[in-house]
C-alpha positions, 0 to 999 in steps of 0.5 A: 203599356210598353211598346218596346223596353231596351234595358242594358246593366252592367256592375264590377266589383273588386275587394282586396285588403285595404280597398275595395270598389263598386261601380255600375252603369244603367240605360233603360230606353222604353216605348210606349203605345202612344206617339211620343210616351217615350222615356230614357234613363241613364244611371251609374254608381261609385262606391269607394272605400279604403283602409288608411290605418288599422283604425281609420277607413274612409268612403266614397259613395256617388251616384248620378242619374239622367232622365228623358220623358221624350216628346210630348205625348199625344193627347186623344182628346184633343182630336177634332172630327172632320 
């Protein structure tokens, strides 16, 4: 179950005669019910690809991604009775 989600997206993009590119950014921040059940994402993507020739096209196509699990989750079976 999510508490909270915070979640942020953005791309552009162009294409013109001999090149054309994409590149987008990702967060995503998420809460849950249970202290520390927390998880953040980043990610973005460049995709590249150009005209040399009339017979030669190269690419690029790279991504990257980070992840945080956030502290350690609360274990409720571990609790004691007092």
């Amino acid at each position: 179950m999510i508490l909270s989600s915070k979640l942020l997206y953005s791309s552009i993009s162009n294409k013109k005669e001999d090149l054309s590119y994409y590149w987008s950014l990702g967060y995503a921040d998420r809460e849950g019910i249970r202290v520390g059940d927390r998880f953040k994402n980043f990610r973005t993507r460049l995709n590249l690809e150009s005209k040399v020739t009339n017979f030669l096209t190269i690419g690029l196509t790279s991504q990257f991604a980070t992840k945080d699990k956030g502290a350690q989750a609360a274990d409720v079976t571990q609790r004691t009775n007092n």
